[in-house]
N, C-alpha and C positions, 0 to 999 in steps of 0.2 A: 478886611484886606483892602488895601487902598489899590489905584492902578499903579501907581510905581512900584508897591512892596509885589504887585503882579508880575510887572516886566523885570522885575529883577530876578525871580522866581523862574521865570519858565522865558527868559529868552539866551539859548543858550551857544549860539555863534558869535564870530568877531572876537570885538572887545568887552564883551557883555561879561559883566561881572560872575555870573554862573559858569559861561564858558571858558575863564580864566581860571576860575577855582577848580572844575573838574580836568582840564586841559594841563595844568601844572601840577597836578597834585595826587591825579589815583588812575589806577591801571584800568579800564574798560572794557570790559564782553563784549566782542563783535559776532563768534560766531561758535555753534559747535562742534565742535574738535573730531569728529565724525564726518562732518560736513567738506572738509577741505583734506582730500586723499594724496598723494604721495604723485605727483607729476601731472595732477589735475589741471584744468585751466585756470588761470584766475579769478580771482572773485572780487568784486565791487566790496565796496567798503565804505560806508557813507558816516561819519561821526562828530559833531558838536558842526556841522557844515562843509566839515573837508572829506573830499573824495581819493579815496584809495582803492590800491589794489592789494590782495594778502595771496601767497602762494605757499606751496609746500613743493620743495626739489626732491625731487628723484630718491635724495639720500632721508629725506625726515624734514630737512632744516626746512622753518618758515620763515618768511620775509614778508614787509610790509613796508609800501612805499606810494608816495603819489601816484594818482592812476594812471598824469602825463607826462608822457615821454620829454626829459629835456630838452630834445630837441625840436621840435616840432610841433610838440604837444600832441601827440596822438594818443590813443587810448593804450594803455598797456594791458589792459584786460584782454584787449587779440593778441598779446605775446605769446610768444611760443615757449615753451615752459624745455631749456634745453641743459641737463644736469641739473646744477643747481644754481644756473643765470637765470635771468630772461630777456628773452629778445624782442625789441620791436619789430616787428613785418613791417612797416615803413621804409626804413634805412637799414635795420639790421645791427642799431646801436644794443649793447648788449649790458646788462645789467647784473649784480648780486645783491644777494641779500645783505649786506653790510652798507650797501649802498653808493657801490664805487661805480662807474664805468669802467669796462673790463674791455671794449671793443667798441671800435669807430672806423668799423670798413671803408668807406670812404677816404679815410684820410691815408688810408695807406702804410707807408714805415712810420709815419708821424701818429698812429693810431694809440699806444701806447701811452706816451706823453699827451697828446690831447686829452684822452679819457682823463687821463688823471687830475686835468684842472676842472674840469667839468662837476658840478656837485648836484646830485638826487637827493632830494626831500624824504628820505629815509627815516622810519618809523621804528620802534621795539616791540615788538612781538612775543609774545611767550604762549605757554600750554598748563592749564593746571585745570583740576576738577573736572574734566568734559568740558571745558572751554577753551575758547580762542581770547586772548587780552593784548591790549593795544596801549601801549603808553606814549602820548603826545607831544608834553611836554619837552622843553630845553636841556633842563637838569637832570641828574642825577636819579633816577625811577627809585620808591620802592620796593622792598618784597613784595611780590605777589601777597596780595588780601589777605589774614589767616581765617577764612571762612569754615565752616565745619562741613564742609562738604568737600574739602579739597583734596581730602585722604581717603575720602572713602571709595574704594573700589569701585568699576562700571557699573559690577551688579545691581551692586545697591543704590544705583543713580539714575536718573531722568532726564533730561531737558528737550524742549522747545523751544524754537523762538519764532517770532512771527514780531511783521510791520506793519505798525496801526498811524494811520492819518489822523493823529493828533498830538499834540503837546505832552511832551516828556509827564509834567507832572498830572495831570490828568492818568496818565495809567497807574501812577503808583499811588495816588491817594484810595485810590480799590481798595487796594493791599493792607491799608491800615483800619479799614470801614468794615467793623465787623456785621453793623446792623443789617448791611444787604443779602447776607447769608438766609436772614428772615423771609426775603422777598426777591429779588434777582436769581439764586442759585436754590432757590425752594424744592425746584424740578428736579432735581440733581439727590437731594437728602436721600438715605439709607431708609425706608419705613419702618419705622421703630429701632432704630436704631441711635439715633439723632436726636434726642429728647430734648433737647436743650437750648435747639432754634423753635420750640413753641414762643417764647416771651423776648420781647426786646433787650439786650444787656443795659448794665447802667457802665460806666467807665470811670476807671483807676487809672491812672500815668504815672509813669516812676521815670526821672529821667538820670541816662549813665554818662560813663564817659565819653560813648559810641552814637549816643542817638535817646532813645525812649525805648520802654517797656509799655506796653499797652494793655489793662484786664478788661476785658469784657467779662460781665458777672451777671449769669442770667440765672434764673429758676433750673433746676436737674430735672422738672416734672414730677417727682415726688417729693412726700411731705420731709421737710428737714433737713434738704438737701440744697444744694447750690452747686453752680459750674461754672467755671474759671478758665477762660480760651485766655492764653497770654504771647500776645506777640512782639517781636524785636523788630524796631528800626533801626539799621547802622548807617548811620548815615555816612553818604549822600543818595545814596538810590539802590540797597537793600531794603527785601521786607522779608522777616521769617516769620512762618508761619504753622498752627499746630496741627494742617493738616486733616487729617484722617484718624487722629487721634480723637477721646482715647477708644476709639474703635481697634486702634492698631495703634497701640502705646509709645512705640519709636519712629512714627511715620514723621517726615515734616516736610514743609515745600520753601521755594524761597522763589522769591517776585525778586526782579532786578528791571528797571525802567533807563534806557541807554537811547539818551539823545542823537538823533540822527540830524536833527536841523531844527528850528523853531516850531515847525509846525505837522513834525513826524516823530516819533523814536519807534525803537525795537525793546521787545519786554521780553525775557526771558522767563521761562514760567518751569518748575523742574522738582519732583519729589526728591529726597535722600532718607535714608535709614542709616543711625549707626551700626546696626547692627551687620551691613555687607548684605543685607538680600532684603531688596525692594519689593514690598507686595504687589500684585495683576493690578495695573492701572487702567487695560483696554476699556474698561468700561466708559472711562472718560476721554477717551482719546482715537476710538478705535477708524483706524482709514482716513488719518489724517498726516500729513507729512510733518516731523518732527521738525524738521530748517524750514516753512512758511506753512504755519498751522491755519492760517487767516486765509490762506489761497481763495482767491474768489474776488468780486466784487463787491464791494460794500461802501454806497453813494447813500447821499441822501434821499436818493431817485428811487432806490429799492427799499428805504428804510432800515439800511445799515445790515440786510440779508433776513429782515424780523417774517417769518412764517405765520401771518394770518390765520390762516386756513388749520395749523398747528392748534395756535390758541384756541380756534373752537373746537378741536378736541379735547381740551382739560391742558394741555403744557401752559406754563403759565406768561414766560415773556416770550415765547414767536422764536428765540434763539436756540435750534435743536444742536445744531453740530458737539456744542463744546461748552463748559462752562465760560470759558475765556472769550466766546463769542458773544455769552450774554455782557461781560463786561465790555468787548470790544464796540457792541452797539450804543451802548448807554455814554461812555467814553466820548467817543466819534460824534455822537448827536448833540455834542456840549460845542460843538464850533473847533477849527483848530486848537486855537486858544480860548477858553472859555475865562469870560472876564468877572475874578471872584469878586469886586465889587458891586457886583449884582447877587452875590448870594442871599438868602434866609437861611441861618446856620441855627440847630437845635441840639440838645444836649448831648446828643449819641453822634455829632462830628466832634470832639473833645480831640480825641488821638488826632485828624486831620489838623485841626486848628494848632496844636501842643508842633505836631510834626513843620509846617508851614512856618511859624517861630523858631525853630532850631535849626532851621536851613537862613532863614535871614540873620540871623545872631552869628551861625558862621562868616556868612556875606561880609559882616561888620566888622568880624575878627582878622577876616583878610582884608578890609578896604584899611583898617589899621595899622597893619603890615605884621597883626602875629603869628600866619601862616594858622594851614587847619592840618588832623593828622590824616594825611594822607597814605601813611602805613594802618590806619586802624590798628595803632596798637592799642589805645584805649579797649577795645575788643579782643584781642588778642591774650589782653593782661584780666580783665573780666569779663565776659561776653558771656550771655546766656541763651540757651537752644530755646526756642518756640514751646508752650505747654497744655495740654485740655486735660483737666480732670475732674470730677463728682468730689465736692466736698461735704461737711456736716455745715448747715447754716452758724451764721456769724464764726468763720474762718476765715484767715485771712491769706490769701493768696501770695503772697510772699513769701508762704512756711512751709507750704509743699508743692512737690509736683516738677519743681523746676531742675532742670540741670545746667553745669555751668559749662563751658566749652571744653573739651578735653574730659568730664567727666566718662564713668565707666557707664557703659549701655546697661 
């Protein structure tokens, strides 16, 4: 990884080529759909460097729009959330969701006609999955993602999200890095249930229309056997993954890494089952807030929240809260931007390295001007769900186990 193929990669405000491809071209997770209630206050909205505000009126509708007030520039986050406007407390200029000026007390009988020349930096909003999605761009948005999680019921769904101080791609290469499961998240395994994190995987890449397939292929712990964890990158900043599986054979999670600025983003971290009912996640989550899971402090000053005094009791990284705290630490200590031409890369980063190339090969396609698919229908048209299962040695992983999107549970 050279330093340009870096800055191209992970700088993703302005004009930067990253934040022109995600910016134009695909709908973005800001928030969970839970999170922003029905005449609520505003909520900040920080994404690829632009600052919004996303509300929900009185009736349902959400809107989303610069955070400052045309006039003045004041914060519309203190607006007053009145039907389904909003109003600045400044002046009392008034606003919709559509992004008109509706009112300019001030001006009096002329209030009418002024609003109307007046233009808000208005945004498109929508609602799908348990999320909140935010489309940037100029043009023409579109379809919401055809993710597999997007039909399925509340029950059967999850999410969190939380803000970690560092570089978009730094959180998502986690996602593809099965080896850590070995060591990062060891404290976490089921005992005897999880046989299959004894031995390091070796890696397989199969690449789609959507992004990569990834196998990890480790020993099953017993004689003759083999296990095959296979996960989905869709690109640009999907990771599915298999989860809890095959302890719970339709379980699966999906990592989503959303650019907040160069040197921050929001990860979204969230089980699904097709099957409409989610198995008891508390164990892993218990007494933490679902909208900022991260809550707390975490400097280099504290060591990123790492429990000392833990580890001498037998936990193994210092990070009790949450498994995403042990990634948030390890993350966060690589610098804002960690500069991958300083890496030593060893065989079991393949999927990061494969991943890394399919994002600049995009770059290239758009610095060309052939545009990327910004509907994911490469995915849509083939995509395959996240998989873990025990095989018989010398099988090959592409022959079972896997389901394709829309198959039957």
């Amino acid at each position: 990884m050279t330093p340009k193929d870096n800055e191209r990669l992970t700088r993703v405000t302005g004009d930067a080529p990253m934040a022109r491809m995600l910016r134009e071209n695909y709908w973005i997770p800001f928030a969970r759909s839970e999170s922003l209630a029905a005449a609520a206050p505003p909520q900040r909205v920080r994404l690829l460097g632009h600052d919004l505000v996303a509300w929900r009126a009185e009736d349902g509708t959400l809107g989303l729009m610069d955070e400052h007030c045309p006039h003045r520039r004041a914060s519309m986050a203190l607006a007053r959330v009145e039907g389904c406007k909003l109003r600045c407390i400044y002046h009392g200029w008034q606003m919709d969701e559509a992004g008109r000026v509706t009112e300019v007390p001030s001006e009096g009988e002329r209030s009418a006609l002024f609003a109307s020349r007046v233009k808000v930096d208005r945004r498109l909003v929508r609602e799908g999955g348990g999320l909140l999605w935010a489309f940037l761009g100029q043009d023409e948005p579109p379809e919401l993602p055809p993710l597999p999680f997007m039909d399925v019921s509340a029950e059967g769904r999850w999410w969190s999200r939380m803000t970690v101080k560092c570089n978009w791609l730094q959180g998502f290469e986690g996602a593809l890095d099965s080896v850590h499961l070995n060591w990062l998240h060891q404290g976490w395994a089921e005992p005897g249930k999880e046989k299959f994190l004894l031995d390091a995987p070796s890696y397989e890449i199969g690449e789609t229309p959507y992004g990569l397939r990834t196998a990890a292929i480790r020993s099953a712990g017993e004689p003759g056997k083999v296990h095959f964890r296979v996960a989905e990158f869709v690109a640009p900043f999907y990771a599915f993954s298999a989860s809890r599986q095959p302890v719970i054979p339709t379980d699966c999670s999906c990592f989503i890494s959303v650019p907040i600025d160069d040197e921050t983003h929001m990860l979204f971290f969230g089980f699904w089952d097709g099957t409409g009912k989610l198995s008891d996640i508390s164990r892993f989550f218990s007494g933490l807030d679902p909208d900022d899971l991260l809550k707390g402090d975490y400097t280099r000053d504290n060591n990123w929240g790492q429990d000392r005094e833990a580890m001498a009791k037998g936990h193994f990284s210092g990070f009790t809260a949450s498994v995403l705290h042990e990634d948030l630490g390890v993350q966060a200590s690589m610098g804002p931007i960690v500069d991958r031409s300083l890496e030593t890369l060893c065989g079991t980063d393949l999927a990061v390295v494969r991943m890394r190339a399919y994002l600049l090969d995009m770059l290239a396609h758009q610095d060309a001007g052939d545009g990327v698919d910004g509907a994911l229908d490469g995915y849509r048209t083939s995509g395959f769900l996240p998989f873990s299962y025990v095989a018989p040695e010398g099988a090959d992983w592409r022959d079972g186990g896997q389901r394709m999107l829309g198959a039957e549970v």
